[in-house]
C-alpha positions, 0 to 999 in steps of 0.5 A, a space after each residue: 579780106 581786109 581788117 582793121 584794128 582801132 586801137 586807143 591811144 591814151 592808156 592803150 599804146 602809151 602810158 597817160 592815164 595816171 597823168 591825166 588823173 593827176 592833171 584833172 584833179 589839179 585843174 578842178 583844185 585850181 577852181 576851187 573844186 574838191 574832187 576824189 582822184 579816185 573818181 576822175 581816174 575812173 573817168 579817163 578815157 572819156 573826152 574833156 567834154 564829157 569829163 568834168 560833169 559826170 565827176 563834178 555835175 552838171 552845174 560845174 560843167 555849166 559854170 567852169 566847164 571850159 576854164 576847167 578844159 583850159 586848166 587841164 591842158 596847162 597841168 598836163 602839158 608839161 608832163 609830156 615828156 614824162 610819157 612812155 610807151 606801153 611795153 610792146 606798143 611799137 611792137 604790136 603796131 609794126 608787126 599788125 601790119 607786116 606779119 598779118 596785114 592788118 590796117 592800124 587806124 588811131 582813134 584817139 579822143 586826145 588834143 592833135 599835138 598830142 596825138 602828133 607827138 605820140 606818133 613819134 614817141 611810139 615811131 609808128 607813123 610809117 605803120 598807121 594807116 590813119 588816126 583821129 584826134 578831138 578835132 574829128 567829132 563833136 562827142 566823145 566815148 563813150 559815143 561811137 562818134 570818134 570810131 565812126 571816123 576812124 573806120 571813114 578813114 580806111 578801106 576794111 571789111 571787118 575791125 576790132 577795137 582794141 582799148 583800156 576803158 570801159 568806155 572803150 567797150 561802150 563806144 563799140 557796142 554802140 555800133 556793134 563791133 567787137 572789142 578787146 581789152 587791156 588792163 593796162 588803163 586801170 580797169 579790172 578785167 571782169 569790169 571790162 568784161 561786164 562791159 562789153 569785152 570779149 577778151 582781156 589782156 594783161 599787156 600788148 605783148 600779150 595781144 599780140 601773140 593772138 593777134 591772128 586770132 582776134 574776134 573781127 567783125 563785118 562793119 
């Protein structure tokens, strides 16, 4: 029997979260826009789509939506370099599939370049059996569209989700498939739970060492 992990990216395998905050708040401030770190950082790991209206509104999608968009790629794009792997990411990826043959598929929401350079920071290319990227679905989590995608890629009878957001969870119950969380995104684990987690972890390392033991589901 075949299984799938669908493993976030951003917050899950490498350390972006606080980046993305940071590049947010700085797009909306250069519009003018006045908005709390701390209500952005709680709406990491949704799409760019879905972001700047459900921290400022609908009228600031309406009206700076796209500007806004643009804005964030300009701030984060230099901060690429400052990104890191998650302790135990490469380790989890290579050992998923050469100690338990698992399939690995990536079902990222982030922009393809940076998904590609991700790929290599983590040096998994050889490892992952696919991955999405916001180019694969018109809506993104907390919709399941991008998981949908991401399972269209592989040939599996059963997956988990592995992610670091609630709306990680919420994309996964959506079409009922079990998830796994990680702290590591900035979520406290009884938010996780509450939202659909049947495990949290502290760190991949963590995860690891039960990886045989993960709750797959038929799909």
């Amino acid at each position: 029997m075949t299984n799938t992990l669908l493993l976030d990216v951003d917050g899950t395998l490498v350390d972006t979260n606080y980046h993305h905050a940071v590049a947010w708040v700085r797009a909306f401030g250069s519009a003018g826009i006045a908005v709390p770190a701390w209500k952005v950082h709680r709406s990491i790991g949704m799409g760019g789509d879905r972001l700047v209206e459900a921290v400022a509104g609908e009228h600031v999608e309406a009206e700076h939506g796209d500007e806004l968009r643009k804005a964030w790629e300009h701030e984060f794009e230099p901060m690429l370099r400052e990104i890191r792997p998650l302790e135990g990411a490469h380790r989890l990826v290579t050992s998923a599939v050469s100690e338990h043959g698992l399939h690995v598929v990536l079902a990222s929401s982030g922009k393809r370049e940076h998904v590609e350079h991700y790929l290599d920071l983590l040096d998994v290319r050889d490892a992952v059996t696919a991955f999405t990227t916001s180019e694969d679905a018109e809506d993104s989590k907390p919709a399941p569209d991008l998981l949908q995608v991401a399972l269209s890629h592989v040939d599996t009878e059963r997956a988990v989700v592995i992610g670091d957001s609630v709306w990680d969870c919420e994309a996964a119950k959506r079409i009922g498939l079990p998830v796994v969380a990680l702290r590591t995104g900035g979520f406290g684990e009884a938010e996780l739970r509450e939202h659909g987690a049947s495990a949290v972890y502290e760190g991949l390392d963590n995860l690891r060492a039960d990886l045989a033991d993960l709750p797959f589901a038929t799909v």
